[in-house]
N, C-alpha and C positions, 0 to 999 in steps of 0.2 A: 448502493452498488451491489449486484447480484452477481456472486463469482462463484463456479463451479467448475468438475471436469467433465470434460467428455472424452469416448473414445473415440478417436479419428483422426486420419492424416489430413496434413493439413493444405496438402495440395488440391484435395478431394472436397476440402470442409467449405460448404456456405453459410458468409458469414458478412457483414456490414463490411469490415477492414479485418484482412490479417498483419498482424506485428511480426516483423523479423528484426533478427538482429546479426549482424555479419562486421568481423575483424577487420581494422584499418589493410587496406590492400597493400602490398600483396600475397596477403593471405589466402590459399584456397578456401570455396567457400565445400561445408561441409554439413551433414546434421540435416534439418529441417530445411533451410532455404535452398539447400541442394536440392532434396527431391522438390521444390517449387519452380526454382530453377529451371529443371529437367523438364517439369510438367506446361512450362513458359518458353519452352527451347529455346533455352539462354539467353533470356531477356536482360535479367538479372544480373548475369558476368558479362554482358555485353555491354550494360550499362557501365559496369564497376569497368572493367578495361579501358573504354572510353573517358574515363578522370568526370562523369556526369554524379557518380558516388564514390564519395572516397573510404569510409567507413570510421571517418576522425569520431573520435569521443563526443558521443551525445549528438553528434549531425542527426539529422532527420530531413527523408527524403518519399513524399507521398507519389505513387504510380497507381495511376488508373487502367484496368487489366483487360479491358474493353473485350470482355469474353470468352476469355486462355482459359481467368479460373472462375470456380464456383464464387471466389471474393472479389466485386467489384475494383475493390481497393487494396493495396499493400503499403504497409511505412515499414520503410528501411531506416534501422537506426544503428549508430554505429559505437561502434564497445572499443574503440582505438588500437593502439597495438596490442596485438596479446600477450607478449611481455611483462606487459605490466596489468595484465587484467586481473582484478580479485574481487569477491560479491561486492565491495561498498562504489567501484566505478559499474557491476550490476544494477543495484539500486536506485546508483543516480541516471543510467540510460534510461531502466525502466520509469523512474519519474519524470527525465524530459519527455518519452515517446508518451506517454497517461497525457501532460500538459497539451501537445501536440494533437493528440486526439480529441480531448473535451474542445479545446480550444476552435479547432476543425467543425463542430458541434455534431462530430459522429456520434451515435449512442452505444453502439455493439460493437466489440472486438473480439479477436480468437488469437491464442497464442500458444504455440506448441512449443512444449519442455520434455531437453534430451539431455542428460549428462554430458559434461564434456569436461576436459581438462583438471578432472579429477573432482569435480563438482556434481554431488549428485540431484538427482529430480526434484527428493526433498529440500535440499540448500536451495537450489535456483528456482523452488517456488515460491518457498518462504523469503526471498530477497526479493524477489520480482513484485511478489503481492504487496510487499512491504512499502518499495519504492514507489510503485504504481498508485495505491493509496494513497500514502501521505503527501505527493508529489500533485496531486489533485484537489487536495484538501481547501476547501472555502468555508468562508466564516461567514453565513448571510442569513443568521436567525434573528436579525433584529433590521435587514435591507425591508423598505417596503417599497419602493418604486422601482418598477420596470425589473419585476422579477421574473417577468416571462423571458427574458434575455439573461438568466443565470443557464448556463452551459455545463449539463453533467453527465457523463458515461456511465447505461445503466445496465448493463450487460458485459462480464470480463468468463470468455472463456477457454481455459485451458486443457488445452489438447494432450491427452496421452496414446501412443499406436498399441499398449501393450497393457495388460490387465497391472501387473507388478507397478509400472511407471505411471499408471494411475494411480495406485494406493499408494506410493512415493508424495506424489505429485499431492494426495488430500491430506497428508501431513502434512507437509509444506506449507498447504494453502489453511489451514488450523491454525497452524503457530504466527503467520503473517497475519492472519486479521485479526489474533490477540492483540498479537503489538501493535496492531494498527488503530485497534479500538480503544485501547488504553492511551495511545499518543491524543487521536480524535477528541478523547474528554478531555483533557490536562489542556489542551489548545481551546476547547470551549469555554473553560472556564478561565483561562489567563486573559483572550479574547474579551468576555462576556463584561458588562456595563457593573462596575463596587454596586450600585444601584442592585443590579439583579443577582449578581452573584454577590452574595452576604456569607457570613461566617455558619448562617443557621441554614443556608443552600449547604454550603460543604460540608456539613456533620451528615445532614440526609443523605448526601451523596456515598458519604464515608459508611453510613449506617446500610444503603442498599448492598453497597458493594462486599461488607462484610456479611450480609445475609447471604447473598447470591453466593461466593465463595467461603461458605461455613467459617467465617472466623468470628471470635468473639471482641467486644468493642465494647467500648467504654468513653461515652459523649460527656466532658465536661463543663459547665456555663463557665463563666467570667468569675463571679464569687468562689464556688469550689476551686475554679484553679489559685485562686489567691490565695484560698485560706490553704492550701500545700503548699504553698511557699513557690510558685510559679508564677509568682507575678512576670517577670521581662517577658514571657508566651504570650500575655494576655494584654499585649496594646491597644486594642479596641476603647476607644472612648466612651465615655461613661453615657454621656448623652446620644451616642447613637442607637436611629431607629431599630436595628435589629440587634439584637443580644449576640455579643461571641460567644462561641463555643471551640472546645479543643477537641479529640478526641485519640486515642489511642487503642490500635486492633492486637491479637495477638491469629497467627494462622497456628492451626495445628495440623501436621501431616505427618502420619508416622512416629509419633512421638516427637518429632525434633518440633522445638519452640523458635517460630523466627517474630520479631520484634519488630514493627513500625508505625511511626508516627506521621499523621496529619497534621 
């Protein structure tokens, strides 16, 4: 999935589907879907007044814009009261409307980030990306029938109007696809077949990721861990195919030493 920012309002922006997201009613609406709103001569609070959206937690509501806007498409998803709103009911809107989307088998989205309620561009894009990702997440590296009907969004982009709320916004979207790639692997390999995921996969894994992020590691077989006295680590049977291995990284950054184990 290819995520970036652009600059542009989003009433303006063509795009496959815009994502909005708007307060259980009734709540004025504000931010982004305001100026879309505006630009739809209140299509959108017409609708919401009308009880057609209600803006309950996680609802999702797809309108087809037959020409108002540049985006054929909009989904309305909804963040529930805002009372009780905080980034982890963000996350999970944004992984029901990602679901909603692939699912739809739209490929492109556009989604505009504004601070609000004390929540900056950085926060709600690192939670959005976050949610949106993993909320998408399929495991089909080992499907081989009827993979032309696996369904994935390949295009996620986010809107800034202002130079600042962009570079807000590409921190944001940095820190969320760490986590999200760090989640991604842990899920492939829990996922993945004892068969293909072996103990002598995970040291390689443990060896790239200590390359990649300069840390030092220390891969040890089944014999060495025995003969330190760590045998209960090394329950790998004697007779199987692939040899265990343990290993152990150290990062260093700044001097300060942090410590973990694989």
């Amino acid at each position: 999935m290819n995520i970036h920012v652009e600059k542009a309002k989003p009433e303006k922006f063509p795009c496959e589907l815009l994502l909005l997201f708007s307060f259980e009613s009734p709540e004025r609406l504000e931010g982004p879907i305001q100026s879309v709103d505006l630009e739809w001569k209140g299509f959108i609070s017409t609708l919401i007044k009308q009880g057609d959206f209600k803006g309950e937690l996680f609802e999702c509501h797809l309108l087809h814009t037959q020409g108002a806007l540049p985006a054929p498409r909009v989904l309305l998803t909804g963040l529930g009261k805002r009372g009780e709103f905080d980034l982890e009911k963000w996350r999970g809107a944004s992984s029901k409307a990602g679901q909603f989307i692939r699912n739809a088998g739209i490929k492109q989205l556009a989604f505009p980030i504004k601070k609000f309620d004390g929540h900056s561009e950085e926060e709600l894009a690192e939670s959005f990306v976050t949610g949106l990702v993993l909320g998408v997440y399929q495991f089909n590296g080992f499907k081989t029938l009827e993979r032309e009907k696996i369904k994935e969004i390949g295009e996620v982009i986010l809107l800034a109007e202002k130079d600042k709320e962009g570079e807000l916004i590409e921190d944001g979207l940095r820190t969320g696809q760490t986590i999200s790639e760090a989640v991604y692997l842990t899920r492939d390999l829990v996922n993945g077949p004892s068969n293909e995921v072996t103990p002598t996969l995970l040291a390689e894994k443990a060896k790239k990721i200590a390359k990649d992020y300069e840390m030092d590691i220390q891969v040890l077989e089944v014999g060495q861990a025995e003969a330190m006295g760590m045998g209960p680590l090394s329950p790998w049977p004697r007779e199987a195919r692939s040899p265990g291995s343990l290993s152990s990284s150290n990062i260093i950054k700044e001097k300060d030493w942090i410590q973990s184990h694989w």
